[in-house]
N, C-alpha and C positions, 0 to 999 in steps of 0.2 A: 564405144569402139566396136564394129561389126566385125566378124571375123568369118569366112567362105570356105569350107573345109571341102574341095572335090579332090580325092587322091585315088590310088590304089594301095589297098594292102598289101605288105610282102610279101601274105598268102594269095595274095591271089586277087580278094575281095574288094570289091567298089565301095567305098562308101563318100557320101553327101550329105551337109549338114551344115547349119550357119547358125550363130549366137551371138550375142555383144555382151563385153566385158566394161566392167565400171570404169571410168577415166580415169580413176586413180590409181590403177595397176598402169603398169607399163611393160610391154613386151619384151622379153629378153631373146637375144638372137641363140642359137644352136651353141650348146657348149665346145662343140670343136671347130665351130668359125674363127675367123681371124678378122671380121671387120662387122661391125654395128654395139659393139662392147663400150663403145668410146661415148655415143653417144646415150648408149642407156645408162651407163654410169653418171655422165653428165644430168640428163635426166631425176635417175633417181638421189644424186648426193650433189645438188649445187654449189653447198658454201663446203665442199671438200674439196683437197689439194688433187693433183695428177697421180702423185704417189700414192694416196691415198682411196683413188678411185681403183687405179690397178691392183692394189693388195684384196678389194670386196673383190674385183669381178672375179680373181682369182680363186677366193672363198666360193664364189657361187658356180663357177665352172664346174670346180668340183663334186659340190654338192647335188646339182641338178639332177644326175640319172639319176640318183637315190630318189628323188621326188615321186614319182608315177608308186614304185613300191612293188612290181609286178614288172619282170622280165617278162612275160608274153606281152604286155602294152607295149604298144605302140605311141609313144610320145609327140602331140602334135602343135601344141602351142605349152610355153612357160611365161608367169609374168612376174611381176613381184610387187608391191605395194609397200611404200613406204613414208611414215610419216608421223603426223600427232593428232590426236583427236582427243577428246574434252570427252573425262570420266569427273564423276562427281562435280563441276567446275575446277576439275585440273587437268592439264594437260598430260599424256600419258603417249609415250612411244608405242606406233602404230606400225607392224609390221609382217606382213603375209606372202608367202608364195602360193603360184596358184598353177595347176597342171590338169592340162586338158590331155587325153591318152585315148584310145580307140585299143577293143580286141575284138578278133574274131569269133565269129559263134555259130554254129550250123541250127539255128532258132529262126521257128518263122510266125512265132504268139508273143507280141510285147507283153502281157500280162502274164501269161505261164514262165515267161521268163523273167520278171521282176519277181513274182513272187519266188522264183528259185534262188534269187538272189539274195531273198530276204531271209528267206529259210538259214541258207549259208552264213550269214554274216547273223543272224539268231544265235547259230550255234558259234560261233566263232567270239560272239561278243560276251556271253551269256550260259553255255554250253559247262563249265566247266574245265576244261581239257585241259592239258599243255601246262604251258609254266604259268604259275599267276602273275600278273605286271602291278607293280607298284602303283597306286590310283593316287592322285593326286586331293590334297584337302586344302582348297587354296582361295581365301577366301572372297577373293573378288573376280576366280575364275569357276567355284565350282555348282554356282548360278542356286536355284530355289530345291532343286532335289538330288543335291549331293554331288558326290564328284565319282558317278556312277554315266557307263555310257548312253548313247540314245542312239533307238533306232525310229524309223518310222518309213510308212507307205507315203507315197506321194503321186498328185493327179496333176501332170503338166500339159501342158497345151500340145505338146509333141508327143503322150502318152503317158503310162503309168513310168514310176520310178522309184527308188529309196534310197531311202537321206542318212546318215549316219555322221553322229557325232564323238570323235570318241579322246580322252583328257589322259595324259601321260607324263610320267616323270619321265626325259631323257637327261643320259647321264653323257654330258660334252666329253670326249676324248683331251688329256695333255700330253704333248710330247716329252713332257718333265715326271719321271718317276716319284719324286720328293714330293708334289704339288697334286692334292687332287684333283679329281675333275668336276669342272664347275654341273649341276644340277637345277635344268629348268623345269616348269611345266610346258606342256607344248600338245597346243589342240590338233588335232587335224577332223577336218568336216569334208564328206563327199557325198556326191551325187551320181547316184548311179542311172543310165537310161538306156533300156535299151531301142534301138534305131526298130521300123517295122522287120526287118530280115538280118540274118550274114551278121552283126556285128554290132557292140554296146558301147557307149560312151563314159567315159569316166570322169567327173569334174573334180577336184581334190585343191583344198586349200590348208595348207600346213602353219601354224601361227604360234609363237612364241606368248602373244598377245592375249592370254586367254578370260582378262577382264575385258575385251571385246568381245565374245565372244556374240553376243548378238547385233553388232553389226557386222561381223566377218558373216555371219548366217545369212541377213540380207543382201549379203552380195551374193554370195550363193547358190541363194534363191532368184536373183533378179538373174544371173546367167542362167538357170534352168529354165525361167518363165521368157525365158527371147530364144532358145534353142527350138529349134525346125530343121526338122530332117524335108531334103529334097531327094526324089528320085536322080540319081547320075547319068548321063548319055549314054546309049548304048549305041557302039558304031556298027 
């Protein structure tokens, strides 16, 4: 599924760029729409009831602007994937969202600016600082070297980039004081690129699924290796 991204930013800035996403996400419409809900839900939940499809998209309306994670993004496509896939020969609930976001950047060096990003998210991931987060030791998600984050450089067809993987215990919210709240692990994996000028792209897939963890990566990867930046019209 190709996707054609020619907008303007809020600020101001142009940006152009096209990728294809795996067939098995499916696009979800803008959380404050009123019409295309019906059928992504059909989509994503066939043998569910009506009742039961308006109670998720509900769930997910909500949820969505949390997704990007960065009030200065710009939010340009959501999708979510969902399904079963064959771990050890068993089948295993298969479940991802994925958010494509744009921000702006007064940068005019793809590589001065990836590496600045890497630096950032070095120290962010690795640094020390701030409050420690609970790491996750889980054993079908915390893969061959521990349930420790990952960064890395990356060379994409559209320019440099970096990838990061990073494993978390979140603790679900209940509206019940008596009843704790349930506690998952939950991956989230992104892709950072930035565009030749003005603006960076953001790929980000949030997963619950963390014994997939390397096929949620291969998607990932396959939307960063079909992502091309085009120059925009200028009138």
């Amino acid at each position: 599924m190709t996707q054609q991204v020619t907008e303007m930013h809020p600020r101001r800035i142009p940006y152009a760029f096209r990728y294809e996403i795996p067939e098995e996400f499916t696009c979800l419409p803008d959380p404050t729409a009123s019409d295309g809900w019906d059928e992504a839900m059909r989509e994503l939940l066939p043998a569910a009831d009506d009742g039961q499809r308006n109670a998720a998209s509900q769930q997910l309306r909500g949820r969505l602007p949390q997704l990007s994670g960065e009030a200065e993004q710009s939010v340009i496509l959501t999708a979510m994937c969902l399904g079963v896939e064959e771990v050890d020969d068993e089948g295993r609930l298969s479940m991802g969202l994925l958010a494509v976001s744009v921000r702006s950047s007064d940068h005019s060096d793809q590589l001065m600016t990836a590496e600045g990003i890497y630096r950032a998210k070095e120290q962010k991931f690795f640094g020390g600082g701030g409050v420690p987060l609970q790491e996750v030791d889980y054993e079908l998600g915390k893969g061959t070297q521990g349930p420790q984050d990952m960064l890395l450089a990356a060379k994409l067809p559209s320019g440099p980039a970096v990838m990061s993987t990073s494993l978390r215990s979140l603790k679900l919210p209940t509206n019940d004081e008596a009843l704790p709240g349930m506690t998952l692990p939950v991956a989230s994996l992104q892709l950072v690129i930035p565009a030749p000028r003005n603006y960076i792209v953001y790929v980000t897939i949030a997963t619950p699924s963390v014994f997939l963890l390397e096929s949620y990566g291969g998607r990932l990867a396959h939307i960063g290796r079909t992502l091309s930046f085009d120059a925009p019209e200028v009138e």
